[in-house]
Jmol script that loads the backbone (N, CA, C; Angstrom):
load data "model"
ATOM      1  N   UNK A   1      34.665 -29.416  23.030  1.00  0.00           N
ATOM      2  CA  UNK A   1      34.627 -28.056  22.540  1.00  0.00           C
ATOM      3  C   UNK A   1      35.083 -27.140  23.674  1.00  0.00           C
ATOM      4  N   UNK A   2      36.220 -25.941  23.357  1.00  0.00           N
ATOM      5  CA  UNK A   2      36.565 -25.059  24.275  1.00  0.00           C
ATOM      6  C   UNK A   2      35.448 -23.953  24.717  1.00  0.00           C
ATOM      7  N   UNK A   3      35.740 -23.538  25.898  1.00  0.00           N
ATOM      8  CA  UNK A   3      34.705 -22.711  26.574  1.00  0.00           C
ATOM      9  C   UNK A   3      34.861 -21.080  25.723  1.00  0.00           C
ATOM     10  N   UNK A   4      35.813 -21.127  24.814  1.00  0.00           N
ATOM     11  CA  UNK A   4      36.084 -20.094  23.804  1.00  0.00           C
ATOM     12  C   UNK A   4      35.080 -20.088  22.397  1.00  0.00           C
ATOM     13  N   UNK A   5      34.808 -21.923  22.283  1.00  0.00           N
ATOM     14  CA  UNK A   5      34.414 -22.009  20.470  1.00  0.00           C
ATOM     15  C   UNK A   5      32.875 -21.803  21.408  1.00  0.00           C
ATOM     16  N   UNK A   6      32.485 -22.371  22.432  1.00  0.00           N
ATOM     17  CA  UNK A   6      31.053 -22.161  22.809  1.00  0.00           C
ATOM     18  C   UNK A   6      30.561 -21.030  22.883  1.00  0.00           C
ATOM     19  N   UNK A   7      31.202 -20.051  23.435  1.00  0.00           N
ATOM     20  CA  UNK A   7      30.897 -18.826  23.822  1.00  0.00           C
ATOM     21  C   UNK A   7      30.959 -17.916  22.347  1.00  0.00           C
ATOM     22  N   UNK A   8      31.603 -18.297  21.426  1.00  0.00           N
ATOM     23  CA  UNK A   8      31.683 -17.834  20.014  1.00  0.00           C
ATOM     24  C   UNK A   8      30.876 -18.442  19.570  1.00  0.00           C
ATOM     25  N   UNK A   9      30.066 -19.281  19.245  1.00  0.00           N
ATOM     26  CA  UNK A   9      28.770 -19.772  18.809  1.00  0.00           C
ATOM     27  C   UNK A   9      27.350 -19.301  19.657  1.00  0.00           C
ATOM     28  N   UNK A  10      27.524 -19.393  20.665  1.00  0.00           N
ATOM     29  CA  UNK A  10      26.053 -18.435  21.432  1.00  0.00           C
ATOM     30  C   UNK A  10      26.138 -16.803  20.897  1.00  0.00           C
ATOM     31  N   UNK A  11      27.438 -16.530  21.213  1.00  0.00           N
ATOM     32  CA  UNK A  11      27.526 -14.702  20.637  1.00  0.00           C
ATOM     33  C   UNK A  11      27.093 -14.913  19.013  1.00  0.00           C
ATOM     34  N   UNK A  12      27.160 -15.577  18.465  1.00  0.00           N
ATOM     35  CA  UNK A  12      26.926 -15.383  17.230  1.00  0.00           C
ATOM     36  C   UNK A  12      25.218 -15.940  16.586  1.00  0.00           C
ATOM     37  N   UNK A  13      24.857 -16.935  17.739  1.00  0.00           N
ATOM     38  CA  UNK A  13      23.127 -17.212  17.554  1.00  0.00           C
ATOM     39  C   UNK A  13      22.786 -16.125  18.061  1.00  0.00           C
ATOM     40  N   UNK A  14      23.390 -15.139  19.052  1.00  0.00           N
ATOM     41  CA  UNK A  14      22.554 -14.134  19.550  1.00  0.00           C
ATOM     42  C   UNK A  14      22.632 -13.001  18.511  1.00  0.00           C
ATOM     43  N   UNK A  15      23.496 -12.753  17.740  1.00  0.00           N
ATOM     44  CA  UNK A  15      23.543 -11.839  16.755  1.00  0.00           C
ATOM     45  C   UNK A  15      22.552 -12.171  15.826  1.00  0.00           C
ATOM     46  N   UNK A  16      22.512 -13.402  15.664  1.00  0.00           N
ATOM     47  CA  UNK A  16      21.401 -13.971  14.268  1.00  0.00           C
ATOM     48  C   UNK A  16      20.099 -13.694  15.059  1.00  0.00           C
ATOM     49  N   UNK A  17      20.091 -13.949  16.448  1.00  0.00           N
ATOM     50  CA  UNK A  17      18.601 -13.476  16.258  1.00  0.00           C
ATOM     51  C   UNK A  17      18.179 -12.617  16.606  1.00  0.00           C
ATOM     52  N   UNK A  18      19.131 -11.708  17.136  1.00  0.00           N
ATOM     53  CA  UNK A  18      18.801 -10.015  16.902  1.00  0.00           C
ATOM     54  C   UNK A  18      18.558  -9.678  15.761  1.00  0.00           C
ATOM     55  N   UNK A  19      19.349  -9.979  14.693  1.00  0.00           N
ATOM     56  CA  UNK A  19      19.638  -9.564  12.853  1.00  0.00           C
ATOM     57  C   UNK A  19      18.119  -9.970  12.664  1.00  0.00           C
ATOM     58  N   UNK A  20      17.346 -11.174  13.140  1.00  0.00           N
ATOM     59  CA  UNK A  20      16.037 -11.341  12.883  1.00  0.00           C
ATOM     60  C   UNK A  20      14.942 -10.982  13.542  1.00  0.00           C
ATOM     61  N   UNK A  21      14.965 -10.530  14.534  1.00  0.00           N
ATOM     62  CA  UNK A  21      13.923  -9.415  15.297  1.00  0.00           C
ATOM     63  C   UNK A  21      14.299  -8.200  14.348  1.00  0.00           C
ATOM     64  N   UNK A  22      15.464  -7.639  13.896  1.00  0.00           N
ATOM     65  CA  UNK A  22      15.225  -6.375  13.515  1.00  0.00           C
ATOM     66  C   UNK A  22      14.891  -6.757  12.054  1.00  0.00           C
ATOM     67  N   UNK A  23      15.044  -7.936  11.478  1.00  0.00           N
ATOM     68  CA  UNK A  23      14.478  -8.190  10.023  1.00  0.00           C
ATOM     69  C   UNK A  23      13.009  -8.320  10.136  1.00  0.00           C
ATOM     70  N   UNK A  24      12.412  -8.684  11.361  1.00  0.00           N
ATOM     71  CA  UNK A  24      10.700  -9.248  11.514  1.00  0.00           C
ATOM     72  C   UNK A  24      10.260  -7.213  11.644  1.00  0.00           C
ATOM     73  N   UNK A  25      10.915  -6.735  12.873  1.00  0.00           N
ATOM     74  CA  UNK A  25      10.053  -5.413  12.584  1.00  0.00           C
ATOM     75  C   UNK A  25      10.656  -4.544  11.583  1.00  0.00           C
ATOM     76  N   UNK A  26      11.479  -4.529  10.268  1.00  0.00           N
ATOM     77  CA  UNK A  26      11.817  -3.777   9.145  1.00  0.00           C
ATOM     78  C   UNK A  26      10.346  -4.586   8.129  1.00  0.00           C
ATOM     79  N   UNK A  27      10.196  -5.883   8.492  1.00  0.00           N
ATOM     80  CA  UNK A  27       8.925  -6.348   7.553  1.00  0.00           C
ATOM     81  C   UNK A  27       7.554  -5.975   8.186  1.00  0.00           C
ATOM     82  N   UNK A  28       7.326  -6.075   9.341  1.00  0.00           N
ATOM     83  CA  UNK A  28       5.878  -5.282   9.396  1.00  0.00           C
ATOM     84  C   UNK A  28       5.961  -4.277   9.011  1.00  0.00           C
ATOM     85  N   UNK A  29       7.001  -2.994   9.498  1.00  0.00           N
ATOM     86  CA  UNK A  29       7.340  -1.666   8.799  1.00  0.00           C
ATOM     87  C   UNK A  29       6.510  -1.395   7.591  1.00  0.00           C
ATOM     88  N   UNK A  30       7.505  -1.993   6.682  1.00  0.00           N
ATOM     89  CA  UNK A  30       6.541  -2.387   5.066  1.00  0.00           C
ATOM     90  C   UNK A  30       5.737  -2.792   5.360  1.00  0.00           C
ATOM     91  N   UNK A  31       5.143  -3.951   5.787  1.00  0.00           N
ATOM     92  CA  UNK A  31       3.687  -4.033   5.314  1.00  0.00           C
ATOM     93  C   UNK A  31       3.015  -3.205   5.899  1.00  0.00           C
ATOM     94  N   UNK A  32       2.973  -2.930   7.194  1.00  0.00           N
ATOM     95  CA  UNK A  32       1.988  -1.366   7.066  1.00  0.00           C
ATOM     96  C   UNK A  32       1.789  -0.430   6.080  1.00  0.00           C
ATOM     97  N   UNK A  33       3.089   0.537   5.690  1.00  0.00           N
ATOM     98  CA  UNK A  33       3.063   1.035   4.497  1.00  0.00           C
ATOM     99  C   UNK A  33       1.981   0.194   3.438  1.00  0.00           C
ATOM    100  N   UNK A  34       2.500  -0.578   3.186  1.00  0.00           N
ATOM    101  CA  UNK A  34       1.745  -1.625   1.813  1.00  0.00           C
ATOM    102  C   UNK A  34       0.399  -1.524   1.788  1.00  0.00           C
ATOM    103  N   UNK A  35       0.001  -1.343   3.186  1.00  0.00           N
ATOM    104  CA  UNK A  35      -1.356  -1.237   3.487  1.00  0.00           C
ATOM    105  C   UNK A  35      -1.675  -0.178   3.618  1.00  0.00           C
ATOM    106  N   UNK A  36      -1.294   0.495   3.684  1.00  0.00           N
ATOM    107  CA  UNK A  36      -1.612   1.941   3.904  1.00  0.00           C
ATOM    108  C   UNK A  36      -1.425   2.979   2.677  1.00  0.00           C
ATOM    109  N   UNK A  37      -1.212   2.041   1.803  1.00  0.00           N
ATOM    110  CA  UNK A  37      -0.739   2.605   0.242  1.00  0.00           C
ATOM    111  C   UNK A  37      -1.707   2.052  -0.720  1.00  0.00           C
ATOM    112  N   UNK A  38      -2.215   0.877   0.011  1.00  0.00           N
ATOM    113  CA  UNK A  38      -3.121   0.172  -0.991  1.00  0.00           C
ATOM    114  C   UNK A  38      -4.970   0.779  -0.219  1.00  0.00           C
ATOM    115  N   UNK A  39      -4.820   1.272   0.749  1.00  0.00           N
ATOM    116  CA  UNK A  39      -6.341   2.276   1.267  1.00  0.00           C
ATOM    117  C   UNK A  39      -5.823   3.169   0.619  1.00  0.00           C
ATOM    118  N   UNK A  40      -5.102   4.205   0.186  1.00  0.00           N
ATOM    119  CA  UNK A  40      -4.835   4.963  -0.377  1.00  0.00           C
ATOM    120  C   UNK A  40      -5.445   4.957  -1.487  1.00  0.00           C
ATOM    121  N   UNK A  41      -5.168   3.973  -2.614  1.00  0.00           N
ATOM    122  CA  UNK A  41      -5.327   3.689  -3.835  1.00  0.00           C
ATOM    123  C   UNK A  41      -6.698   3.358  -3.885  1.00  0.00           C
ATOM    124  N   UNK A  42      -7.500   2.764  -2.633  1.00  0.00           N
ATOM    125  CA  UNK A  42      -8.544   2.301  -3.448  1.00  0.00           C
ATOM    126  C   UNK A  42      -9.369   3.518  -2.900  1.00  0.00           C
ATOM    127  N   UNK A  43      -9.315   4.699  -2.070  1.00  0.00           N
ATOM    128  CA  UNK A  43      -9.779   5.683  -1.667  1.00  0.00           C
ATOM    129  C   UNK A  43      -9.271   6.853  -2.910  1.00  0.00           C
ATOM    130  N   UNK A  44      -8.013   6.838  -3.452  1.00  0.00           N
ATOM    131  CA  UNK A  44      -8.079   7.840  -4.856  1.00  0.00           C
ATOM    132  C   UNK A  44      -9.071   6.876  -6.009  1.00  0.00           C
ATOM    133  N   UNK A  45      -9.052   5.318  -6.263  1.00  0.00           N
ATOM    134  CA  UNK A  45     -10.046   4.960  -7.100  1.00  0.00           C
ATOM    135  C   UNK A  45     -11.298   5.615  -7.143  1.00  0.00           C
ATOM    136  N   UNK A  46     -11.870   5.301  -5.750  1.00  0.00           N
ATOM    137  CA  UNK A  46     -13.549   5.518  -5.357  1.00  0.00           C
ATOM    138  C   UNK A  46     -13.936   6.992  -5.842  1.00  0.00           C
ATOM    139  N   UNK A  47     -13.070   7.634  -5.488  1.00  0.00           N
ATOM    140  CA  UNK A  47     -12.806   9.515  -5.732  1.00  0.00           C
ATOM    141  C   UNK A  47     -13.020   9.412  -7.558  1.00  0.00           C
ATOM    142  N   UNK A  48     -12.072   8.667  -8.165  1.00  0.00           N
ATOM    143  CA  UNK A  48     -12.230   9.063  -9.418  1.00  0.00           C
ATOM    144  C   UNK A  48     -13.421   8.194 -10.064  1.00  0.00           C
ATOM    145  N   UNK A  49     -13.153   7.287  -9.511  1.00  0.00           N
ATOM    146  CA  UNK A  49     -14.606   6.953  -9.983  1.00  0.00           C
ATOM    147  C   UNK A  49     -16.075   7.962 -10.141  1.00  0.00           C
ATOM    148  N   UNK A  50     -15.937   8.250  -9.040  1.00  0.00           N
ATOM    149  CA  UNK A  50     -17.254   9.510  -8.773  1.00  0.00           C
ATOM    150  C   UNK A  50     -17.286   9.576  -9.785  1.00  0.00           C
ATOM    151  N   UNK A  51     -15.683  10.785  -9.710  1.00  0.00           N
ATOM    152  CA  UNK A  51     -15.243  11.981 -10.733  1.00  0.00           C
ATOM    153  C   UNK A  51     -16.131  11.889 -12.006  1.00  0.00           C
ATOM    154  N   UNK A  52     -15.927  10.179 -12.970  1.00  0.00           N
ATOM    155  CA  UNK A  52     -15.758   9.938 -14.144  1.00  0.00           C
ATOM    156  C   UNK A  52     -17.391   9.602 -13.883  1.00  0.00           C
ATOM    157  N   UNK A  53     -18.137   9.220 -13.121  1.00  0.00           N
ATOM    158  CA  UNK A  53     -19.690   9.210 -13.107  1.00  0.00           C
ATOM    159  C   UNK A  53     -20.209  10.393 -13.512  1.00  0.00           C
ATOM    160  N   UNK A  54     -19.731  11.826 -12.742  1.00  0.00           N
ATOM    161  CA  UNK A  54     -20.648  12.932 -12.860  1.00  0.00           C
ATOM    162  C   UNK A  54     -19.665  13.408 -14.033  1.00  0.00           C
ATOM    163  N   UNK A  55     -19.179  13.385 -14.582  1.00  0.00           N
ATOM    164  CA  UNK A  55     -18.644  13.744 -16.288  1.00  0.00           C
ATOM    165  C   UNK A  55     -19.239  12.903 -16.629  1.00  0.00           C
ATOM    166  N   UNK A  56     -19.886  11.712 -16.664  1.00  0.00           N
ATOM    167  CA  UNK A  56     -20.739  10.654 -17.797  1.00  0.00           C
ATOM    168  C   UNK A  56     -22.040  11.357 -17.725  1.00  0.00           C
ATOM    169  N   UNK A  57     -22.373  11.720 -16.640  1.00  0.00           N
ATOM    170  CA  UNK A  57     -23.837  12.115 -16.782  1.00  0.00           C
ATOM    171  C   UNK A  57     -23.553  13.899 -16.787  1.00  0.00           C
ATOM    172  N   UNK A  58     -22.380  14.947 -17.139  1.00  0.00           N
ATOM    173  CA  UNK A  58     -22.895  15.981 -17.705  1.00  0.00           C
ATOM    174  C   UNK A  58     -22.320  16.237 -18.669  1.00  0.00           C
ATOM    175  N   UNK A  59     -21.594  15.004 -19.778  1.00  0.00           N
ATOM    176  CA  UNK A  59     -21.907  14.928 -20.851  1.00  0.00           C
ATOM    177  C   UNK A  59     -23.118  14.651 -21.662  1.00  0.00           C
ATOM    178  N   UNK A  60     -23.717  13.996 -20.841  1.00  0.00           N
ATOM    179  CA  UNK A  60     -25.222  13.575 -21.382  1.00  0.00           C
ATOM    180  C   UNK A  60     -26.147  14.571 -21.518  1.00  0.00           C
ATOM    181  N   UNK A  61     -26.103  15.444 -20.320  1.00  0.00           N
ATOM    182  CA  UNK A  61     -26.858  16.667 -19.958  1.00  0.00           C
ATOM    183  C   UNK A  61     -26.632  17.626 -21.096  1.00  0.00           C
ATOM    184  N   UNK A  62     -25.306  17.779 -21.297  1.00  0.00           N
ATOM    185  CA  UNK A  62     -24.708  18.759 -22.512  1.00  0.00           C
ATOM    186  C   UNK A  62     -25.176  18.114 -23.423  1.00  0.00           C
ATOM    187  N   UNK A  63     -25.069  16.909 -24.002  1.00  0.00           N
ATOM    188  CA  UNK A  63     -25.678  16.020 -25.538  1.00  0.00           C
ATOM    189  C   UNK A  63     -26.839  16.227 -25.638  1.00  0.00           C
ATOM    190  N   UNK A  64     -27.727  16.157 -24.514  1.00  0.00           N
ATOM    191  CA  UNK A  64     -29.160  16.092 -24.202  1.00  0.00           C
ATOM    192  C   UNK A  64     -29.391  17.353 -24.534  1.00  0.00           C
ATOM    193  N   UNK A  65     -29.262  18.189 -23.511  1.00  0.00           N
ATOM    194  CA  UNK A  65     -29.447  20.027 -24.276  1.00  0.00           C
ATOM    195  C   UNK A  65     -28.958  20.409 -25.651  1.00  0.00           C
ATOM    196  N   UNK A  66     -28.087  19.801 -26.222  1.00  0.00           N
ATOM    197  CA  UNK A  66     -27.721  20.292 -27.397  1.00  0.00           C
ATOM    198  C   UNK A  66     -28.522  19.785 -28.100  1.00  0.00           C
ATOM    199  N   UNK A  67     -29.144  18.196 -28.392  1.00  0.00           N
ATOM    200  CA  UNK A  67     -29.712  17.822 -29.601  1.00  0.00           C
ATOM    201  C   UNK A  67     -31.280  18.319 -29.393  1.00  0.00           C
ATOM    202  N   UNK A  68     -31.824  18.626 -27.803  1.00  0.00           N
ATOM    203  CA  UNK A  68     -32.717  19.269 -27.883  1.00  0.00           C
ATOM    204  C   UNK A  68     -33.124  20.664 -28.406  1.00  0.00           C
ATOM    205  N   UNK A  69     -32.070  21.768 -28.465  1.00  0.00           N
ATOM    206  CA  UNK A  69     -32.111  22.806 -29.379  1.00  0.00           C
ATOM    207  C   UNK A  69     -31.644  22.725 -30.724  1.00  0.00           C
ATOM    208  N   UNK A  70     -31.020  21.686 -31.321  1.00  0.00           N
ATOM    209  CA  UNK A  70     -31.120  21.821 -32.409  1.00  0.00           C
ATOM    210  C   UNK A  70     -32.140  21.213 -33.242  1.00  0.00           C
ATOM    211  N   UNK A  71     -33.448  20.748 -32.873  1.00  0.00           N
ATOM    212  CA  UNK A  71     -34.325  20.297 -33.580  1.00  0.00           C
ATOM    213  C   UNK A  71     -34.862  21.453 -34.188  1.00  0.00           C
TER     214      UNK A  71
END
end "model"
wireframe off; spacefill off
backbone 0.3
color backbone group
């Protein structure tokens, strides 16, 4: 093999594994995001959850007061 085809095969493993260091940190990238989207979600859940607790119990309050004055 010429000292031309060698040197064209190392330049080109070195490109591949640059192309894959910058493919490894474009994928943590995302997964941070991913993670940071999915605390998101379960921090707007917990929130609505509340939400839909204290509307269960002042619908009740309202049902409760109402059927109590209409006796």
């Amino acid at each position: 093999m010429s000292e031309e085809v060698v040197n064209s095969q190392v330049q080109s493993l070195l490109n591949t594994k640059a192309k894959i260091k910058a493919d490894i940190a474009n994928a943590e990238e995302f997964n941070k995001a991913v993670e940071d989207t999915i605390k998101n979600l379960k921090k707007s859940t917990d929130e609505l959850k509340e939400k839909r607790d204290k509307l269960k119990k002042d619908i009740k309050e309202l049902i409760d007061f109402y059927c109590a004055h209409m006796k």
